[in-house]
C-alpha angles and dihedrals in degrees: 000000000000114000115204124204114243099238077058094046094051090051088052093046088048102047080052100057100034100029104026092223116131139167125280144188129040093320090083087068099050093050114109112211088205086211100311103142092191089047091048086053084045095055083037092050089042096046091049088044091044083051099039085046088048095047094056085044099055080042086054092041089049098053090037083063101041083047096055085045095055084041090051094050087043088058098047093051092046087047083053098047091043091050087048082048097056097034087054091046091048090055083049086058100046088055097048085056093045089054103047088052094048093050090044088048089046088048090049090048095044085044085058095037089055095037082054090042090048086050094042092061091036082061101047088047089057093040081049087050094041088050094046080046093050093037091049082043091055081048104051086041096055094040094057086042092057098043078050097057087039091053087050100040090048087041085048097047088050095049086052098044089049087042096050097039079056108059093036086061088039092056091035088050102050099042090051080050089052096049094044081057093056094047101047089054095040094241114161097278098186089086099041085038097055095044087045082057093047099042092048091053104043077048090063099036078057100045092042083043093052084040097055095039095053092051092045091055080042101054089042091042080059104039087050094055093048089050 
């Protein structure tokens, strides 16, 4: 056991009334009071207050702890929450970017789609042209083809007419040649008369005949080209 001297004891006894403060641990065990009944109450008074003090401190201790338990499960819930934020922020993000490139994709494809929509008329518009031009070059065609069988048929009716006035004169010249004849050397003319009459008209039948012929092919010849 531990004496204490009694100057020491009265110090001891005095902090503890005007200041409060009093000693603590195991020493408290090993003090020996000597007698001294107000020191006895002081180490008493000390021990109770040293357990009631370390008894608040282990409750203390007690909640400190719960409480950094609840504040470590706090944070790792909060780790947890703040990892499924920024994954999900990250995935956001993803998206965002998805999207963007998406839209810009769908912009580049309706960019092409308009640009083959613009050639494709541009093309229609010059097969359009190509087939006016084709169709104005048949016509053309077929209009100078059909001035040109008009030009030979006309060119041959003339020749034919010509031809055929020709041969008629000839013939009507050559038989009146031939009864002048008779008659300028008084040879028997009834004969030669009658066959002159015949021929000449049979001349003229011929020539009106040819005539009208050829104007009938030709009026047909026209109606047909403007069918």
């Amino acid at each position: 056991m531990i004496k204490v001297d009694k100057h020491t004891r009265k110090v001891l006894i005095d902090l503890h009334k005007n200041k409060n403060v009093s000693l603590e641990g195991n020493i408290l065990k090993v003090i020996d009071p000597d007698g001294d009944e107000e020191f006895a109450a002081y180490i008493k008074d000390s021990i109770d207050k040293d357990k009631d003090n370390r008894r608040r401190r282990l409750e203390i201790t007690k909640q400190v702890q719960s409480q950094n338990k609840e504040l470590y499960r706090s944070q790792k819930e909060n780790d947890r929450v703040n990892r499924q934020l920024t994954k999900a922020l990250d995935e956001a993000e993803e998206s965002k970017q998805s999207a963007i490139k998406a839209k810009d994709e769908a912009i580049k494809a309706k960019d092409e789609a308009e640009a083959s929509k613009i050639e494709a008329l541009h093309q229609k518009r010059k097969a359009d042209k190509a087939r006016v031009e084709a169709e104005n070059a048949k016509t053309v065609a077929e209009n100078d083809l059909e001035l040109l069988q008009k030009k030979t048929q006309f060119e041959l009716i003339g020749t034919i007419v010509r031809v055929a006035l020709w041969v008629i004169l000839g013939v009507g010249v050559v038989t009146t040649l031939i009864y002048i004849l008779a008659l300028a050397t008084n040879l028997d003319t009834t004969v030669i008369g009658s066959t002159w009459s015949n021929i000449i008209g049979i001349l003229l039948t011929n020539a009106f005949s040819i005539v009208g012929t050829i104007m009938g092919v030709k009026y047909a010849s026209g109606k047909n080209g403007e069918e």
